[in-house]
N, C-alpha and C positions, 0 to 999 in steps of 0.2 A: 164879526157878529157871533159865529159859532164861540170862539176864545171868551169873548164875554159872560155866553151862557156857561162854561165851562168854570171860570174864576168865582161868579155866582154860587153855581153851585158848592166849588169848594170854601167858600168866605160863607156860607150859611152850615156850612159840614163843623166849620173852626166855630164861630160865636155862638072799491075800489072802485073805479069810474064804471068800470062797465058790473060787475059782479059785485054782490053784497062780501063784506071783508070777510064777513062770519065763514065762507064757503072756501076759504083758504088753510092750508095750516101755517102757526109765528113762524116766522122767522128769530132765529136768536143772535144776533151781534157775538162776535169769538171771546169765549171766556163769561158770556154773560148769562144769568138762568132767567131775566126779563127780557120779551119779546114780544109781540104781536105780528099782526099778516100788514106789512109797507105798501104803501099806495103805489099802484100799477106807476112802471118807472123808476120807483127809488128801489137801489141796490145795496146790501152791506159796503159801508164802505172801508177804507183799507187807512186810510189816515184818523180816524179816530172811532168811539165808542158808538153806531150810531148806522146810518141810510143817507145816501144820497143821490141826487137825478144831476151830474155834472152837469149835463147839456144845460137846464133850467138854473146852476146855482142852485139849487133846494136842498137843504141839509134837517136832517135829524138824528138828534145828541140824546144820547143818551145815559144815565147814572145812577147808582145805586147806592142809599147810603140804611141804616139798620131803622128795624120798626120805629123805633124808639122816635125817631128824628122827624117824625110827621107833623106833629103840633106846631114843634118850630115853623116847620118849613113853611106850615100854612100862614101861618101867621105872618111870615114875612112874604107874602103875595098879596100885600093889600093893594087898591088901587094908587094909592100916594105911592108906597115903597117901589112898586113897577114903574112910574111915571118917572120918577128919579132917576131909574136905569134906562130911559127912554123911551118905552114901550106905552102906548095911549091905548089905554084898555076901550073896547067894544063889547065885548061881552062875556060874562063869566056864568060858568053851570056847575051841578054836581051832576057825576054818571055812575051808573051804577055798572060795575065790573061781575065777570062773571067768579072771582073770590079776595074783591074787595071795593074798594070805591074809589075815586079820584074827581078832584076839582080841575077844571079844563078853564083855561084864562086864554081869550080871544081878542086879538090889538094888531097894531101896525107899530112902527118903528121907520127909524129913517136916515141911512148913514151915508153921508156927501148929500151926492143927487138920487141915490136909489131907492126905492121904502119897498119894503116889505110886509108880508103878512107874516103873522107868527102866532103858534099858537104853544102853552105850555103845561105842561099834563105834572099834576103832584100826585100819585096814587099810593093808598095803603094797602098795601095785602101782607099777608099775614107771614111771608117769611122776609120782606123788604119794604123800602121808601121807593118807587120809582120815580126820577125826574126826567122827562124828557119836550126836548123844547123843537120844534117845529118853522124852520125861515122859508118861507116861497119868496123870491120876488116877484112886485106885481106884473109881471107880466105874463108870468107863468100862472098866474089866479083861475084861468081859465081850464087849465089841465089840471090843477089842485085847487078845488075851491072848499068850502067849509065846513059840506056834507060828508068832502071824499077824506078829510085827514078827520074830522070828527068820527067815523065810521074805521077808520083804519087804527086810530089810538084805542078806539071798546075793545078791540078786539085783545087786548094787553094780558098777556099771559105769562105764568113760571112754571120750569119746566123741572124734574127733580133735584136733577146735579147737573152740574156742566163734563161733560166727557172730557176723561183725562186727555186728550190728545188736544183738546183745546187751551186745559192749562197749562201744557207744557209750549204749547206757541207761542205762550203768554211771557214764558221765561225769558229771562234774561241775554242767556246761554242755548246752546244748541247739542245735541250730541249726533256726531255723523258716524255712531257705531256702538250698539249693544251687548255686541259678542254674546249672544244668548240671554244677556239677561231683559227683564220687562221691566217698565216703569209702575211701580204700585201705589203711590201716593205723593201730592206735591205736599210743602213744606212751606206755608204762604203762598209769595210770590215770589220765590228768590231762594227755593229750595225743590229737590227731586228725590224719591225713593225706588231705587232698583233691586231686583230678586231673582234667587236664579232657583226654581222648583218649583213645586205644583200651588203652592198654598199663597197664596196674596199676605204672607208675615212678615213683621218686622223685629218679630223674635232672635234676638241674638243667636243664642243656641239652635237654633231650628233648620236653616237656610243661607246659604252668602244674601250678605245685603251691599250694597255698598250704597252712598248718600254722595249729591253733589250741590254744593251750594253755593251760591256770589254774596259777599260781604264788603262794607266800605270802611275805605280805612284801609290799616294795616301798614307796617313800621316800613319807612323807607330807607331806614338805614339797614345796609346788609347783615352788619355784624347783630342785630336786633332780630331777623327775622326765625336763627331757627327757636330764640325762647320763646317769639312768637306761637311758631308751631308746636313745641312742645306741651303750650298751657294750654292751648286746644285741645291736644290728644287727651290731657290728664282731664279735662274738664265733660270727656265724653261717659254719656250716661249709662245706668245699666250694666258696668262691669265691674270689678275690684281688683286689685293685684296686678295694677300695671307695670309691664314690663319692656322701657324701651330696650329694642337689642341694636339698633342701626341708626343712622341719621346721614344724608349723606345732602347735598343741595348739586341739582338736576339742571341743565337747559335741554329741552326733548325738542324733539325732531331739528334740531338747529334753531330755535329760536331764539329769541332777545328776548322772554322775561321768565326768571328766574323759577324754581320749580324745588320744593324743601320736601325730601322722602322722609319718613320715619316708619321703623315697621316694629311692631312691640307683640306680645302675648300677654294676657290677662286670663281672668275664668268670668262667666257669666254672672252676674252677682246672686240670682234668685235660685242657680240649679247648681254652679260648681265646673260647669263644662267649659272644658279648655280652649279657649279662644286665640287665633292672629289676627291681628288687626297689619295695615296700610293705611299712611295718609299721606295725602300728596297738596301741600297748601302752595300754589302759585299764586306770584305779586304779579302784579299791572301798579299802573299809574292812578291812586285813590281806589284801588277793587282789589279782592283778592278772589281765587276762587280755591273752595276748600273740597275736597273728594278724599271720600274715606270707606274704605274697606274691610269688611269684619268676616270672619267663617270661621266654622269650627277647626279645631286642630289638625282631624281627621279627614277635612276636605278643601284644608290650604292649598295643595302643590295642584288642585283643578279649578279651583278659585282665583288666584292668583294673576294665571295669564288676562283671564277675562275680565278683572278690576284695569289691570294694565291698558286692555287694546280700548274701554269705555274712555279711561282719562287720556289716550290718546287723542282719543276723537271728542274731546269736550272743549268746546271754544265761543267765546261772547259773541251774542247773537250783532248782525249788524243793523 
């Protein structure tokens, strides 16, 4: 059931019992800025975007696609297009949110011998689409009945940014070692930015930065992989005058997959400041992952180690 509302959502993306909710503060699902206060019971849960009460089976999914995507969305919640997906609508409302609005579609559904109650939230606010979809089975109806998740969906909230500590959970990749520096900005979902000084920049000239990012693909013939690496480093932005001086291919700490150094000097393109750079592109099986390291000329030989002990400790999340 959950998988269904999940493909749903992405195939329309393509073409509390005892307390009033209001007297709680959201909760927000990891990585997410849409959230509200869950009905006494349901907990964030760890397998997908969303809250759930295991003991009862009760799940709620949740997704986020851009403003823009509301009309659609609405539009394909009619009674007929639900029915099709299985869900025998009972009753449908608009609610009014505290900064924006959302139509709340109320039905049952019924897989094998089980049926459920379900309920599906389309809201507009003004910096997202929220889609969130609602399963009790009936027999938990009594602990979640219609007042307590209708009451618990108003309370639907966004919250400014999501804390970088949440998008780096989100990553791909793990790192189990800073060596001084901090995380200042992610890169998607499939990129990191690290700095080592007082200012939150990503100013070449300014600060060591170093970047780490998971890419797919990437040549599996050996003799292919360091012009791989090479047209990476030439293709990195913001400098001129690049100068590889090294290239060497690395397996670090004993391991089995392959690991391509190259260390160059260039200048900053906007100021003239003389820059080293490190890049260290490691192959896996269809991944690569790409970490590169920039500092001024002047603050290479303390830069240096602490690129090193980060890309030591940088490894695909499991």
């Amino acid at each position: 059931m959950m998988l269904r509302f999940i493909a749903f959502c992405l195939c329309v993306t393509v073409s509390l019992a005892s307390l009033p909710a209001s007297t709680a503060e959201p909760v927000f699902p990891l990585g997410s800025r849409v959230g509200f206060v869950p009905p006494p019971g349901f907990v964030a849960s760890k397998r997908f975007p969303g809250f759930e009460d295991a003991d009862s089976r009760s799940s709620i999914v949740m997704a986020t696609l851009p403003p823009q995507a509301y009309a659609k969305l609405e539009a394909s919640i009619t009674t007929e297009a639900l029915h099709q997906q299985g869900l025998t609508e009972d009753k449908r409302e608009t609610l009014t949110l505290a900064n924006g609005k959302a139509v709340l579609v109320i039905g049952s559904e019924q897989e094998n011998d089980q049926k459920f109650r379900k309920w599906m939230l389309i809201a507009q606010l003004p910096e997202a689409v929220a889609l969130i979809s609602v399963l009790v089975p009936e027999p938990a109806l009594k602990t979640y009945p219609d007042e307590v998740i209708r009451a618990s969906l108003s309370t639907l909230a966004v919250r400014a940014a999501v804390p970088l500590d949440e998008q780096m959970a989100l990553m791909p990749f793990k790192l189990s070692d800073l060596s001084g520096l901090r995380p200042v900005r992610v890169l998607g979902s499939t990129g990191l930015v690290l700095t080592e000084g007082a200012r939150d920049t990503t100013t070449l000239g300014d600060q060591p930065i170093f970047a780490v990012m998971i890419g797919q693909g990437g040549p599996e013939q050996a003799s292919a992989r360091a012009t791989f690496a090479s047209t990476l480093l030439r293709e990195l932005a913001d400098i001129k005058g690049l100068n590889i001086i090294s290239g060497d291919m690395l397996r670090l700490g004993g391991g089995s997959l392959p690991t391509h150094e190259l260390q160059a000097e260039a200048k900053e393109a906007s100021t003239d400041t003389p820059l080293k750079l490190v890049q260290w592109v490691r192959f896996g099986p269809g991944t690569f992952i790409r970490m590169v390291g920039v500092a001024r000329a002047d603050q290479w030989s303390m830069a240096f180690p602490h690129f090193r002990a980060v890309r030591d400790g940088v490894v695909p999340r499991d």
